[in-house]
C-alpha positions in Angstrom: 57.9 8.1 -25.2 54.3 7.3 -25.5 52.0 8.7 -28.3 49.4 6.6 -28.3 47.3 7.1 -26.7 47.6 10.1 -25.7 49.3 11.4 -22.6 46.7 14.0 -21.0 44.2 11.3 -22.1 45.6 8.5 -20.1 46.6 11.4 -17.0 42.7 11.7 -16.9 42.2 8.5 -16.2 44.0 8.0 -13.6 43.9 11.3 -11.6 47.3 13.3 -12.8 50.0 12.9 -14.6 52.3 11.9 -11.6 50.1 8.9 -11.0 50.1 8.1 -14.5 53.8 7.6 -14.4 53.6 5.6 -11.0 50.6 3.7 -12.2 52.3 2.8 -15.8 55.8 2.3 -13.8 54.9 0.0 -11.6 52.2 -2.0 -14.5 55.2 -2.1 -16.6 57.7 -4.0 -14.0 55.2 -6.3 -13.2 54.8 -7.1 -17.0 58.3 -7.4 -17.4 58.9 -9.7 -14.1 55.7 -11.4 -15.3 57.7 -12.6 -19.1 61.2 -13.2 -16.8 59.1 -15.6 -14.6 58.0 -17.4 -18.2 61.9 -17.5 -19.4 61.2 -14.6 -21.6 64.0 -12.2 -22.5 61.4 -9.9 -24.5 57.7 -9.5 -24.8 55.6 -11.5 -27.5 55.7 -8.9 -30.9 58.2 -7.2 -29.5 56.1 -4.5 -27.6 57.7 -2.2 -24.4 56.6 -2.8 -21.4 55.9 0.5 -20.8 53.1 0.8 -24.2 51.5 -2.5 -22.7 50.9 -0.9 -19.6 49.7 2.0 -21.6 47.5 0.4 -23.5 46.2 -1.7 -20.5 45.2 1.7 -18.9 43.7 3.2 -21.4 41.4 0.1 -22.0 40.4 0.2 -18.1 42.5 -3.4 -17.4 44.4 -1.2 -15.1 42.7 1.1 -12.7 43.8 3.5 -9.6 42.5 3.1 -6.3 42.6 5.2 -4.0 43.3 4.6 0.4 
């Protein structure tokens, strides 16, 4: 579960919070595949995939576009 940051802050950036999950899903498998690729079997310091892609959106490294 994510705490920080904040959940209805990171929804807001991205539009909802059903694009926050689809946004954060799909950063996080790409992070993951990303380490595989390198040999990795975790990330560096031991962080989840799913808090880096947190933190990635909430610092704008990850933004929604819209079709």
């Amino acid at each position: 579960m994510i705490n920080n940051p904040p959940i209805d802050e990171l929804a807001a950036k991205v539009g909802s919070k059903y694009a926050l999950c689809v946004v954060a899903s799909k950063r996080a498998r790409q992070i993951i595949d990303h380490a595989q690729n390198q040999g990795l079997t975790d990330l560096p310091g031991k962080v989840k995939p799913l808090s880096a892609a947190a933190e990635e959106i909430e610092e704008g490294k990850v933004t929604v576009s819209r079709y």
